[in-house]
ROZAMI-214855 format. One record per atom (N, C-alpha, C, O, CB): x negated, y negated, z negated. Coordinates in steps of 0.001 Angstrom, whole numbers, plus 500000, padded with zeros to 6 digits. Glycine has a CB too. Layout:
N
XYZ/...
END
This chain:
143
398284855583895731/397016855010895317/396514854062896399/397089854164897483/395977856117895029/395466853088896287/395111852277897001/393388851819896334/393023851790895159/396346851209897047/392856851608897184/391370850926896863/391949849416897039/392913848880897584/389860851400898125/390567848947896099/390698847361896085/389381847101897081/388339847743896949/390561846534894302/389569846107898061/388904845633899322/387918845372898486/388043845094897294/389481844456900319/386394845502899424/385141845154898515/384894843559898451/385279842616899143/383731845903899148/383975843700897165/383825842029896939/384943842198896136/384960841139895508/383940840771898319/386061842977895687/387201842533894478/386774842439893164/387500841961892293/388354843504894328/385266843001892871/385416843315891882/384341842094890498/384104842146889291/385125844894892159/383957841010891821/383224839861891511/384441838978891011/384159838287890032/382325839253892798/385755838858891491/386385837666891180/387436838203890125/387542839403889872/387005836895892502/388076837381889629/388749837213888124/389970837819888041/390746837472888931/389011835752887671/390517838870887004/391476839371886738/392117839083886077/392100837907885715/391437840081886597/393203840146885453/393700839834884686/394211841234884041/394561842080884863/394450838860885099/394285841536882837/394428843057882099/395376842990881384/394932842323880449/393333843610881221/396990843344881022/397710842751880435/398508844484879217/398652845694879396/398702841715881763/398700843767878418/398902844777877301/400453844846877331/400429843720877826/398242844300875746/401339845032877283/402363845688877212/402868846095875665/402630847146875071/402097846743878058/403861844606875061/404201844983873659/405523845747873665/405696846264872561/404305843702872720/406656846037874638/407645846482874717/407789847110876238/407240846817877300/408495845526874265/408685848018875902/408306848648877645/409353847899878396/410237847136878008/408560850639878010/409047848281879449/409585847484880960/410090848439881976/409222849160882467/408306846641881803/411277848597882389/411912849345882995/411567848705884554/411090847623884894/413365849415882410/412040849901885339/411347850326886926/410068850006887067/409928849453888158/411975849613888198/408861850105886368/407862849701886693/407128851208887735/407085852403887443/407160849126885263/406721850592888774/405654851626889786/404161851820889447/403389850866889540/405537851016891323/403819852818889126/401785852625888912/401545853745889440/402108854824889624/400839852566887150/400162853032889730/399326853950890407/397818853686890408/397415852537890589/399771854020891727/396706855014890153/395567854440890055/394568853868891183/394846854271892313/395050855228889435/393746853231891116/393233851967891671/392027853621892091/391677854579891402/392751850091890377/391756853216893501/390949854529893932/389594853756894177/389556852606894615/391605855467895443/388586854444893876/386859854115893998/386442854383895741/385846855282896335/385749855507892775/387071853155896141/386150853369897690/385056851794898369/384841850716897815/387724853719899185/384774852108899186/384131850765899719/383163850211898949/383009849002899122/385064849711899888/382247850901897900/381518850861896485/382013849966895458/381389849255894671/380123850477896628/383127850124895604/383590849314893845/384160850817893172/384407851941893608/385403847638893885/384211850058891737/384244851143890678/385741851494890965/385949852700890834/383851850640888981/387021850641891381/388356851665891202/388405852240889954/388571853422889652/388404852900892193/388238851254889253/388852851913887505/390264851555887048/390616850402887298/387896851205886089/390765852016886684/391974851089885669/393558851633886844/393474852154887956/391491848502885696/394446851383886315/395348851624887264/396372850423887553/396414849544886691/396012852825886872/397040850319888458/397688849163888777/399438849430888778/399897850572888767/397060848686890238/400370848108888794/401514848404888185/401942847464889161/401236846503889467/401768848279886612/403428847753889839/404207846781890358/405487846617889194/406189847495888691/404667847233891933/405486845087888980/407002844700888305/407561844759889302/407198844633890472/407359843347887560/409231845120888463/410200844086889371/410778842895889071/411963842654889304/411248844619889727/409942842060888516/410105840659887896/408646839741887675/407576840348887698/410836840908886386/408664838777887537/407172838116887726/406731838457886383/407520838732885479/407044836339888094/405002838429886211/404368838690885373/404990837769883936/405194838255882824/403003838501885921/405167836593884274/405694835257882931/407032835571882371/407366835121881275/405952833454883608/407966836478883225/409131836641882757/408802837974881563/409679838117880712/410220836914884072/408142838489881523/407573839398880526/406673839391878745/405555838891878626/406790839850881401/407019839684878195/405971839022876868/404996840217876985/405207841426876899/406782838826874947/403864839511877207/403034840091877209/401564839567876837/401403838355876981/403233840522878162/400529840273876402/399106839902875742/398247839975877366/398298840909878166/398439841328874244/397426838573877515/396425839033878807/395032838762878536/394783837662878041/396741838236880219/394029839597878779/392997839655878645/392038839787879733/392614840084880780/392977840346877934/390709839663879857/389886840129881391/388939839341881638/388399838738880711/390702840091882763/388518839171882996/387691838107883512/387980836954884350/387767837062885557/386891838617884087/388512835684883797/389532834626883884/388068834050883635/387046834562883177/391086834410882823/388397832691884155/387657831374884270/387594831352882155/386549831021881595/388896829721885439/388232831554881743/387917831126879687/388313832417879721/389539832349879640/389062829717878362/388068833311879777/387532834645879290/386104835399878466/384882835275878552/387573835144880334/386738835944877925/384750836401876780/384794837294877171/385793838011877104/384296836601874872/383465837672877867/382965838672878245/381837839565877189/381046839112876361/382480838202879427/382138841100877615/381163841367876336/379823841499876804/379757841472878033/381505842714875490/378678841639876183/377826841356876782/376812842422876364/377030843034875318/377586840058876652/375671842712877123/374867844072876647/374429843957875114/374479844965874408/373400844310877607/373957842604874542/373644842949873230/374870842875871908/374682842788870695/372482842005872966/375710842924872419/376967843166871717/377436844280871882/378363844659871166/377907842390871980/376889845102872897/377622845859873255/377881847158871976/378955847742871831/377064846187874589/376934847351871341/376812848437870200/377310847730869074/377386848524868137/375291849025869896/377550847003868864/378219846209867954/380057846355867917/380839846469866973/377699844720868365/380223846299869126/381464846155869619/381934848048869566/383077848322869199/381377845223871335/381108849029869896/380977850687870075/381133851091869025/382115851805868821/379761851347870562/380154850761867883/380296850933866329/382114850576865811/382989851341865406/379018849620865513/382116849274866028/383692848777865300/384744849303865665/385810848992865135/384137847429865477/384644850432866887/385623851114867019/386031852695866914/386993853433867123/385795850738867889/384311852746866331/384664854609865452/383857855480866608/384071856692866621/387003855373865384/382868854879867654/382378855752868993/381228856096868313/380471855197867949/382106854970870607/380873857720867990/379498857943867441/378680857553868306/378788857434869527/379148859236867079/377560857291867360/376311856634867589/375438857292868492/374666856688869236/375639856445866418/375579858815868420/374752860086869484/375779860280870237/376140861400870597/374163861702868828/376416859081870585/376942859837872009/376250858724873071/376208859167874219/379007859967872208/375783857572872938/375694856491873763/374184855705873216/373938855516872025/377183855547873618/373311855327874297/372034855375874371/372283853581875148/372875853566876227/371272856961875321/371760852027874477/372207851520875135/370446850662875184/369805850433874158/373727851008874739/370040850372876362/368652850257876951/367345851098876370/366187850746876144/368321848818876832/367951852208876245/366788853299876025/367695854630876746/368894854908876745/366267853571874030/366392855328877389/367225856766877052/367302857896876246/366209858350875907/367202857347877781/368149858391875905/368537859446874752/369044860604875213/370205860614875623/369544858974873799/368245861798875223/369024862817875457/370409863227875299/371124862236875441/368568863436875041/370925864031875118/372544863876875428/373588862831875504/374813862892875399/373080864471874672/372714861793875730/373966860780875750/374397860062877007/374076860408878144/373712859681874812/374915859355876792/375730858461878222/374896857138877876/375067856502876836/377924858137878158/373709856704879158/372896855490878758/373503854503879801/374275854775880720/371138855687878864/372914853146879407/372507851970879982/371622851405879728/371270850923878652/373118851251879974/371224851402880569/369692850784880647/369583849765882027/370124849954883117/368430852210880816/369025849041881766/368465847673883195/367408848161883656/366601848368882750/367945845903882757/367067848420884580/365855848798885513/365515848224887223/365811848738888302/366038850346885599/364779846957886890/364243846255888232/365867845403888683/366475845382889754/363542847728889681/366162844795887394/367392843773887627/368730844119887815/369672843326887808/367208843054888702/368808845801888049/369887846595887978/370152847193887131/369204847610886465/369990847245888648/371882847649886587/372174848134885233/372314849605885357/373316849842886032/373460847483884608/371787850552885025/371929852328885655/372781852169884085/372761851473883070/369981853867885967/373655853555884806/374465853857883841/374800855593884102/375551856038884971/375767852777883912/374145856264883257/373986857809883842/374665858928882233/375510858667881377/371699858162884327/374151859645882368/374329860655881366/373086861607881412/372918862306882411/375685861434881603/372143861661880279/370904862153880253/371131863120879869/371997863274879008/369983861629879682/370320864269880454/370334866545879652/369326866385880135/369160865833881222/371453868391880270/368063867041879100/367509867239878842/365933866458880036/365126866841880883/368067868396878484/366286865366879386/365327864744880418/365814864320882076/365046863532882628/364172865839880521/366901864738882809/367411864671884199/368543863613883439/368935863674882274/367975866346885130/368912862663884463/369673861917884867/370922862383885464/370680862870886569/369060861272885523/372028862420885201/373292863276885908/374357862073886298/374416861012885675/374126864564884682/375173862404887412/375683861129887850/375264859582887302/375722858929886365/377002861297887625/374507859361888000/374168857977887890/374595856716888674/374369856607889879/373030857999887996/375047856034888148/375558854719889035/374959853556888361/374693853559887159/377291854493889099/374739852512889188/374129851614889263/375110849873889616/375805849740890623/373144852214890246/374993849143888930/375583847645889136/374625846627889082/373568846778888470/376606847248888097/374915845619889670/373603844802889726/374262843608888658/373591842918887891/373050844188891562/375648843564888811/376625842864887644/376669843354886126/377139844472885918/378109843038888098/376199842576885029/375899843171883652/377798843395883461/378257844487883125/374816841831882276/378447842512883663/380181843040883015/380799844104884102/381739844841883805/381567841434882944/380324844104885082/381000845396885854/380563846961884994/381221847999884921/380268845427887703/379169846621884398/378362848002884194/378828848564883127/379111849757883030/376859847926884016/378950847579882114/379850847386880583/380982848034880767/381209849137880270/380306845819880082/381994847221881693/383372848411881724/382855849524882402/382907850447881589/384884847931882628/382327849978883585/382236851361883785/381673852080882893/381872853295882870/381687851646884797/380601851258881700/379932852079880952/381488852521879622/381835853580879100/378267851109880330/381807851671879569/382858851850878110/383861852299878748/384641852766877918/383362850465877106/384341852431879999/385032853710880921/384595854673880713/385327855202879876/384988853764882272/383940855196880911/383065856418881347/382821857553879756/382874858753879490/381278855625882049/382620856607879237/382526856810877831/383861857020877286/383921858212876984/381858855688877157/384673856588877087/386650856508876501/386616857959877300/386771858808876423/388251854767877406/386507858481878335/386884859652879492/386043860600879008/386556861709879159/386583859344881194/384507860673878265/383400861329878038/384112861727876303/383972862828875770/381775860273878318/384730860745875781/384758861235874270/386645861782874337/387193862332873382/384254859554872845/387023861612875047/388684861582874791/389125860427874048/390170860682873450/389230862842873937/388710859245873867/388439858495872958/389461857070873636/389096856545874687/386682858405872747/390214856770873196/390596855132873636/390060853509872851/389664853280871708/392268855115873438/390216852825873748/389735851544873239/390840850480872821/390421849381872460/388859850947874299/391924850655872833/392729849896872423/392940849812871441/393789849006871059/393487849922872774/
END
């Protein structure tokens, strides 16, 4: 495992889908230190990324980002009940986001208390940790 140096998590990626598998590939997950999120896990080829067919997606210079008022739009179309996720309000049992004083909190509400809460000041960092957090909270995938 390895952390990504801070400040990685402002500049542009790349997320790539995998239509056929690929032999000797190495992975390992991306560890949460230095306050970045460390989500997602990372892969060494043994061949360059272009020699591969593959789908890429992420945060690239012409990339679509999703955005908070899409965001339930986008939650709905993929089958995530509606009482599980609270998005700029809070809702008891659910996993919220909410903006508060220019920052995006992203917690899990019982019964009125706030439980692990993290905070981004970036609306697309908060989005994937929020639709992370959530895929891990329901057993649920997004692909």
């Amino acid at each position: 495992m390895r952390a990504l140096p801070p400040g990685s998590n402002g500049k542009p990626y790349t997320i790539y889908r995998v239509l056929k598998p690929i032999d000797n590939v190495v992975a390992s997950k991306i560890m949460p230190l230095f306050g970045e999120i460390g989500l997602g896990t990372q892969y060494e080829l043994p061949k360059s990324v272009k020699s591969y067919r593959i789908w890429a997606f992420g945060r690239g210079e012409n990339r679509k980002m999703l955005k908070i008022n899409e965001l339930n739009s986008y939650l709905k179309s993929k089958g995530v009940p509606e009482d599980s996720y609270s998005i700029n309000e809070v809702n008891d049992e659910s996993l919220c986001i909410v903006e508060e004083n220019k920052k995006w909190h992203i917690f899990y509400s019982e019964r009125g208390l706030r439980t692990e809460e993290y905070c981004y000041q970036d609306e697309h960092l908060a989005i994937l940790y929020f639709i992370n957090r959530l895929s891990k909270m329901l057993n649920f995938s997004f692909e």
